[in-house]
C-alpha positions as CSV (number, residue, x, y, z in Angstrom):
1,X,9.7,22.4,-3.8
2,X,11.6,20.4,-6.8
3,X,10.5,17.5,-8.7
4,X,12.9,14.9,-7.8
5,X,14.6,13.5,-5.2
6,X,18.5,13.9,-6.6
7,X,17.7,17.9,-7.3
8,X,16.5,18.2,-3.6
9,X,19.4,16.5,-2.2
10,X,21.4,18.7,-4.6
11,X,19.7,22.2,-3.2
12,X,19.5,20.5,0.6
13,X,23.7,20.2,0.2
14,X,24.4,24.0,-1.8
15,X,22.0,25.6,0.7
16,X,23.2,23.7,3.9
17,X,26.6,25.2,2.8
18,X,25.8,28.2,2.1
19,X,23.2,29.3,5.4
20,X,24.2,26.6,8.2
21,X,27.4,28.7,9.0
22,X,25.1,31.1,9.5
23,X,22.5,29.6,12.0
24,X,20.1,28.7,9.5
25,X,18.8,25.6,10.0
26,X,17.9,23.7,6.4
27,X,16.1,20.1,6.2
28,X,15.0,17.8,3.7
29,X,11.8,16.1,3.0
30,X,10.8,13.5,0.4
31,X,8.9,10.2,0.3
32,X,12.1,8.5,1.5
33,X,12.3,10.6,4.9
34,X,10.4,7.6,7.3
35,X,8.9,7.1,10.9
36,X,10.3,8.8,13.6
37,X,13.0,11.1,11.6
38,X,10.0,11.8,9.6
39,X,7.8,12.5,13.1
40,X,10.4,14.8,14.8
41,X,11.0,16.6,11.6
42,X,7.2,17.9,11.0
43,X,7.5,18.9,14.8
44,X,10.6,21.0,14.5
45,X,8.8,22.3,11.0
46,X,5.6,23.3,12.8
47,X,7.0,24.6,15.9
48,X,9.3,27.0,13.9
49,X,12.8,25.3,14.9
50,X,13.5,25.0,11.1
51,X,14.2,28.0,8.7
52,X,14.1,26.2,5.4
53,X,12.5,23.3,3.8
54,X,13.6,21.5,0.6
55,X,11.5,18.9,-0.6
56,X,9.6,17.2,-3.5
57,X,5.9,16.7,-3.5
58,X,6.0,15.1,-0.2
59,X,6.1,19.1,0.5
60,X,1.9,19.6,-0.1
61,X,0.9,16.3,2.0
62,X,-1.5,17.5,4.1
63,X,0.6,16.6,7.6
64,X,3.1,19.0,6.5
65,X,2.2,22.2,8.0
66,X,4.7,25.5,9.0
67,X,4.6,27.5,12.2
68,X,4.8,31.0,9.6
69,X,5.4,30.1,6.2
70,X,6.1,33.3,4.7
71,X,8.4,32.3,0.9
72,X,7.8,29.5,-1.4
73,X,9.8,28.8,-4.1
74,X,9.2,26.2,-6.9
75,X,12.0,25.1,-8.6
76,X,11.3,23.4,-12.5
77,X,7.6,24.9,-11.9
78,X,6.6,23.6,-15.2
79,X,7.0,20.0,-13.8
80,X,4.3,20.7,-11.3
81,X,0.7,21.0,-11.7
82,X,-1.4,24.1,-10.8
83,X,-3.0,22.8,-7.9
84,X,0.1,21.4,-6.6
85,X,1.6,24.8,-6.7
86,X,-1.7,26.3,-4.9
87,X,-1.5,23.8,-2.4
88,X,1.9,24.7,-1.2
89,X,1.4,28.6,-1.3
90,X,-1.9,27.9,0.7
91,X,0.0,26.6,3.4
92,X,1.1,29.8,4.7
93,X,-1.2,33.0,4.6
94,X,0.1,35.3,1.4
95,X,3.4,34.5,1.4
96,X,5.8,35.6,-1.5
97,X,5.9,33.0,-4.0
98,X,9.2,32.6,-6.7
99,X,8.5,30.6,-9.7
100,X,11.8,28.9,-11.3
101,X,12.6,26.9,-14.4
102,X,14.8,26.4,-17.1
103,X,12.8,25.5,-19.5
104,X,12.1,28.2,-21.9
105,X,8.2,29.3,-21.9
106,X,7.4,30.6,-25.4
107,X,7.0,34.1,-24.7
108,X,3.1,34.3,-26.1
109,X,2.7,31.6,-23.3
110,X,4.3,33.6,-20.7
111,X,2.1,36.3,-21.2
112,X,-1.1,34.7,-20.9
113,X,-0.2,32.2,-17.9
114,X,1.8,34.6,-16.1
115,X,0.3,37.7,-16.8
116,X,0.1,38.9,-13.5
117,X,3.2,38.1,-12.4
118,X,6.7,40.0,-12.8
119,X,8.9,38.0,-14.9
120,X,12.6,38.0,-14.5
121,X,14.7,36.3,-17.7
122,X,18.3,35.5,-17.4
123,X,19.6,34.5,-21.1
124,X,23.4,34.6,-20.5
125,X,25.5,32.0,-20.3
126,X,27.6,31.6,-17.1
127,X,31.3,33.0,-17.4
128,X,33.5,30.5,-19.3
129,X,30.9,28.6,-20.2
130,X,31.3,27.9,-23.9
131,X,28.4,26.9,-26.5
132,X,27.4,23.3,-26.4
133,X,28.2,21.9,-30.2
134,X,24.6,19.9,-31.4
135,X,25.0,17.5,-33.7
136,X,22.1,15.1,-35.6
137,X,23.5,11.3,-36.4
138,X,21.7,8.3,-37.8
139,X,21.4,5.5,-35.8
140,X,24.0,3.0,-38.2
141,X,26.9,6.1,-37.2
142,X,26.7,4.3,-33.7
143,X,30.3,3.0,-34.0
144,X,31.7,6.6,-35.1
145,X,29.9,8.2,-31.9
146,X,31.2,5.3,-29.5
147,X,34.7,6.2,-30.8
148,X,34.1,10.0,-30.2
149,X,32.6,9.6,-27.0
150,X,36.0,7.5,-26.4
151,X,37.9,9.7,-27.2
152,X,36.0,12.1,-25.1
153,X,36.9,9.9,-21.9
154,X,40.5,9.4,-23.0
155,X,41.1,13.2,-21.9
156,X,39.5,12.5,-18.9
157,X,36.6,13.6,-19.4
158,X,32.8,11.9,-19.0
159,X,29.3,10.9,-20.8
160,X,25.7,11.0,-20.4
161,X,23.7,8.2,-22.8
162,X,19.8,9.2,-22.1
163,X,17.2,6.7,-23.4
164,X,13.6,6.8,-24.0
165,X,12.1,3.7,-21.8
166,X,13.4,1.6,-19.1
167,X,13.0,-1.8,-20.5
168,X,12.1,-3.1,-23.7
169,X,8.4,-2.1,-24.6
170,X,6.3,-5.0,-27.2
171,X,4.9,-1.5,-28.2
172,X,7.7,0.4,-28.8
173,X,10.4,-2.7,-29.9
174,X,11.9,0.0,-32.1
175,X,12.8,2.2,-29.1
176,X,16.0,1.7,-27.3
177,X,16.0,1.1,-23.2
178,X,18.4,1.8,-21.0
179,X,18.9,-1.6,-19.7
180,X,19.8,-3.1,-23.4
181,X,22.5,0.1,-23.9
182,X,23.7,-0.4,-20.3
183,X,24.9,-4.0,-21.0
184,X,25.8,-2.7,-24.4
185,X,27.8,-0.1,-23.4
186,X,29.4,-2.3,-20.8
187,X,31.0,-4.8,-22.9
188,X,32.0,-2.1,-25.6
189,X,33.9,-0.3,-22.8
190,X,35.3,-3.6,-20.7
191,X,38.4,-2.8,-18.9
192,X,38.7,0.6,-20.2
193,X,35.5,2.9,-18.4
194,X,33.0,1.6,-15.6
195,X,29.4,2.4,-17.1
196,X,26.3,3.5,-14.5
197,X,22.8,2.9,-14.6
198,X,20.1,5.5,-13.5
199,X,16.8,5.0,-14.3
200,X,13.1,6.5,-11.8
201,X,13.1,2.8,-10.9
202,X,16.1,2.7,-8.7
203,X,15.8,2.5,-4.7
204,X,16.6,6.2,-3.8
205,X,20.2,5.0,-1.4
206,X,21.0,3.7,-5.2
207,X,20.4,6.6,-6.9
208,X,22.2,8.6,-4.7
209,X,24.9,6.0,-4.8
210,X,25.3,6.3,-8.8
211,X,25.3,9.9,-8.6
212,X,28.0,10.0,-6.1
213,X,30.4,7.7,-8.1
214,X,29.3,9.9,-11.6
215,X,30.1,13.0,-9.9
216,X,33.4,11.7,-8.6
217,X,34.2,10.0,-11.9
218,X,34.1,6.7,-10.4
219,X,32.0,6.1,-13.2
220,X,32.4,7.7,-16.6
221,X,29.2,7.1,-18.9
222,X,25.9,7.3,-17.0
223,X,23.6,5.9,-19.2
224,X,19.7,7.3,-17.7
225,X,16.6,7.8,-18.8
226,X,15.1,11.5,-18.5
227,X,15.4,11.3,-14.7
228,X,18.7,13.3,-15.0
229,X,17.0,16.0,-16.8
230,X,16.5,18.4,-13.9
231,X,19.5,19.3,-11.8
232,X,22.2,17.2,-11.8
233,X,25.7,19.3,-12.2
234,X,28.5,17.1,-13.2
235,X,30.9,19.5,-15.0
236,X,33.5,16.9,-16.0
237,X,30.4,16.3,-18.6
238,X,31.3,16.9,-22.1
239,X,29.1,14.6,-24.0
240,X,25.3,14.0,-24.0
241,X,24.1,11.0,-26.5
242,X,20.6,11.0,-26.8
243,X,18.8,7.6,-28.4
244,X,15.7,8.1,-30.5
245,X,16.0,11.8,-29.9
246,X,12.6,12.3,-32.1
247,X,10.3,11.3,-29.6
248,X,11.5,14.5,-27.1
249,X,10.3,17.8,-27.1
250,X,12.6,20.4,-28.2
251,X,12.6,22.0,-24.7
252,X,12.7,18.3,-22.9
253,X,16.2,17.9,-25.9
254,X,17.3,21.2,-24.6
255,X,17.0,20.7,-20.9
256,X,19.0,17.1,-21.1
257,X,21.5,19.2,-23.4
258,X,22.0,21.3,-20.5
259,X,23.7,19.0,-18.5
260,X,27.2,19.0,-20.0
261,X,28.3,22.1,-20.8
262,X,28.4,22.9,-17.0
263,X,32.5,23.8,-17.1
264,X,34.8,25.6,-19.3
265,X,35.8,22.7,-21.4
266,X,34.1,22.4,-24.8
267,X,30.7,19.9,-24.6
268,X,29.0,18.3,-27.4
269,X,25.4,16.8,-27.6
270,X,24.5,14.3,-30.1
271,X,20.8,13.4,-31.1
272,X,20.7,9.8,-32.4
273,X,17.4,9.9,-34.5
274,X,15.5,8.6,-37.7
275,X,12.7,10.9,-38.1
276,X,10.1,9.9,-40.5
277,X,8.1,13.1,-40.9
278,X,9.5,16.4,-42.0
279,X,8.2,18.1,-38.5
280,X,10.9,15.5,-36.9
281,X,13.4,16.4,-39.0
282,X,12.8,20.1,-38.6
283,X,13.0,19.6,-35.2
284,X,16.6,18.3,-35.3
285,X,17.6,20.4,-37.9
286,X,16.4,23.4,-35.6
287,X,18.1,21.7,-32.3
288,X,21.7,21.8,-34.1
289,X,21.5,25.8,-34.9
290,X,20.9,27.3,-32.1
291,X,21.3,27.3,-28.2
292,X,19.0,30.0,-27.7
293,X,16.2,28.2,-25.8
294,X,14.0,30.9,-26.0
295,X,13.7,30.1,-30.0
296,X,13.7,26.9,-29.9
297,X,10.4,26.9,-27.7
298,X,8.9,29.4,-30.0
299,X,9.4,26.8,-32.9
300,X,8.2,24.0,-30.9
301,X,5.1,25.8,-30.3
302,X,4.9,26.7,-34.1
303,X,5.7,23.2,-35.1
304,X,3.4,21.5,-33.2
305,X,0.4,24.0,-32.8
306,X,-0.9,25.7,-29.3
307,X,-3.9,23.0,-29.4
308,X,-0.8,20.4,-29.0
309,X,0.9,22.3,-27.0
310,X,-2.0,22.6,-24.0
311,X,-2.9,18.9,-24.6
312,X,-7.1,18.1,-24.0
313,X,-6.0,17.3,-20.0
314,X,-4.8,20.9,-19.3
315,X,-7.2,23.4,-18.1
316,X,-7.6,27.1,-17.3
317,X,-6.2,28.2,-20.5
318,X,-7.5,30.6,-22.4
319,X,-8.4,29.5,-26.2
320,X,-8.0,32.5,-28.5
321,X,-10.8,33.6,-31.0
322,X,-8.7,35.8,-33.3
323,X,-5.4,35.9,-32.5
324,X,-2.3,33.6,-33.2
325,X,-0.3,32.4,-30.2
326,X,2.7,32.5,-32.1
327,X,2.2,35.2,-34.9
328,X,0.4,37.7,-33.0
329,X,2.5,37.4,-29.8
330,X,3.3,41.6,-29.5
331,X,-0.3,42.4,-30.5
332,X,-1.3,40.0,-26.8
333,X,1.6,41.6,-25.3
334,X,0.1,45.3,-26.0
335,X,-3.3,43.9,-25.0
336,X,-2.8,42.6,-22.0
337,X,-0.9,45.6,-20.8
338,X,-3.9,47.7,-21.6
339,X,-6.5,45.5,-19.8
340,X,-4.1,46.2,-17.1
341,X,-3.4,49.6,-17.1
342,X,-7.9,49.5,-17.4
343,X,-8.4,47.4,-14.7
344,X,-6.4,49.6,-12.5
345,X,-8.1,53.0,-13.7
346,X,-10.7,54.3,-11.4
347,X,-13.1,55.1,-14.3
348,X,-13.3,51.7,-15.1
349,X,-14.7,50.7,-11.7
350,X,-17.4,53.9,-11.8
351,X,-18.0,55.0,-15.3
352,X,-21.4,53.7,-17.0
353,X,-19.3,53.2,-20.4
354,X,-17.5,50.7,-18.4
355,X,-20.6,48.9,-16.8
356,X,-21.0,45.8,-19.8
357,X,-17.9,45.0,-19.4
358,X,-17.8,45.2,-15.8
359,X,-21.0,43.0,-15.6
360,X,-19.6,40.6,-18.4
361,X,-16.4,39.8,-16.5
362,X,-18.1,39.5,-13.1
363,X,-20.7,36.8,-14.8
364,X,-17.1,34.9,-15.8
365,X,-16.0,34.7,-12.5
366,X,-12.7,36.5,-13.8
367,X,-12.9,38.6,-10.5
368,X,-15.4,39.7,-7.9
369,X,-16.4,43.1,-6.6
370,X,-13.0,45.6,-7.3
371,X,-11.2,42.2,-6.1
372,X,-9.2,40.2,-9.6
373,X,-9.1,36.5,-8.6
């Protein structure tokens, strides 16, 4: 399960590749998949003729169901909720479940939310992959960027422009949207570089068109809004120009920054923004030191407080009485270790020193009998 549709064509085509030559048979389902292709493909799905299923949230409809669903995998996990994720790994009886994401999790975050699970962390770069340069510009160096990004394209190369909004906002007039830069963009590169538009908008047959001609260079600026910040691969990328920077999140910066960078040709990302606080500044300042996104989600969480960071809508989250999410993060790491390595003793179970506790935690609901929920 992926978030959008261009990532799950993207994993329908590697994987189709990869297993079809092998006998595996691989579909995909999303919202656009209709009427009787739609029909004949739960069939095949539930009577077992299909190995593999890629899809977005059309995945946890409730029509959807597998003849023996035994792995789910949910790729950019963090876009999903937790009951969407439950959902899908209910539709099969204890399968084996893979969590996947690019975005760094702050590791104090990791450890309270996925606890119980084993956590894998690749934080190598790909071989011949070199370090994205970051740089911070003001919005009047607009002219020196255009001629960069030109010059960019003169070797052949292409460019991602990524706005905030689709259209122009009364609320947020100060914001640029990616219809105004399109046409911008457009008449600055006349004659010279075709310009796409991508935006959630779009039909899907057009956003699969624009990505087709972006990938083939047909077109060489893609101007988007966050829609391309999950698994588009376009290694002819070198530049990412990112309008009003300041109003992402460091890891939302760093996932879009990820998109170029994707071959062995030197890639730049460049945050257009006018911060007015000293937080947004801090936060472009750190975004141009490192590419370690490990840090920069540590930082985020430190700049903008865990309260922030879980947001009043999130639930299930544990709100600390002592500790400090981002201070204290070895002392929760030691903890929770030990409430494992108790859980799993057998005196904790039988001893009377052990009985409050015991009684406590059952009262919580945080597991039943010798059963952790």
């Amino acid at each position: 399960m992926v978030p959008t549709e261009i990532l799950a064509e993207q994993h329908t085509q590697s994987l189709k590749a990869m297993l079809e030559p092998s006998g595996v048979k691989v579909a995909l389902l999303t919202s656009s998949v209709k009427g009787k292709k739609r029909k004949e493909l739960l069939q095949m799905l539930e009577s077992g003729e299909l190995d593999l299923l890629i899809g977005t949230h059309a995945l946890i409809q409730d029509e959807v169901n597998f003849r023996n669903l035994g792995l789910v995998i949910t790729d950019e996990q963090h876009r999903f909720g937790v009951e969407q994720r439950r959902i899908l790994r209910e539709k099969g009886t204890n399968p084996d479940v893979l969590f996947m994401t690019a975005t760094p999790i702050p590791r104090t975050l990791a450890i309270t939310v996925f606890g119980e699970m084993d956590v894998s962390t690749i934080d190598e770069m790909p071989a011949g992959r070199k370090a994205i340069e970051t740089y911070w510009a003001k919005h009047q160096m607009l002219d020196r960027i255009l001629t960069f990004v030109e010059k960019e394209l003169k070797k052949g190369r292409q460019a991602y422009v990524i706005c905030p909004l689709i259209e122009e906002s009364e609320k947020l007039d100060s914001l640029q949207n990616v219809l105004d830069v399109h046409a911008m963009l457009t008449q600055y590169f006349a004659n010279r570089y075709k310009v796409g538009l991508m935006h959630g908008r779009l039909p899907a047959d057009e956003k699969e068109e624009v990505m087709e001609q972006f990938s083939a260079n047909e077109a060489q600026i893609l101007v988007s809004t966050t829609v391309v910040e999950v698994g588009v691969n376009v290694p002819n990328a070198t530049v990412m120009v990112i309008y009003d920077a300041e109003r992402f999140g460091l890891s939302q910066l760093h996932q879009l920054r990820g998109r170029v960078g994707r071959g062995s040709d030197q890639s730049f990302c460049i945050l257009l923004a006018d911060p007015k606080t000293e937080v947004g500044k801090e936060r472009m300042k750190i975004m141009t030191e490192t590419n370690d996104g490990f840090a920069l989600s540590e930082k985020d969480l430190e700049l903008r407080g865990p309260g922030d960071f879980f947001g009043k809508k999130q639930s299930g989250l544990p709100e600390f009485k002592v500790a400090d999410m981002v201070h204290d993060y070895r002392t929760l790491e030691v903890a929770r270790m030990d409430a494992a390595k108790l859980i799993a003793s057998q005196s904790f179970w039988h001893s009377p020193e052990y009985a409050p506790l015991r009684d406590y935690l059952e009262g919580t609901g945080v597991f039943t009998g010798e059963k952790l929920d």
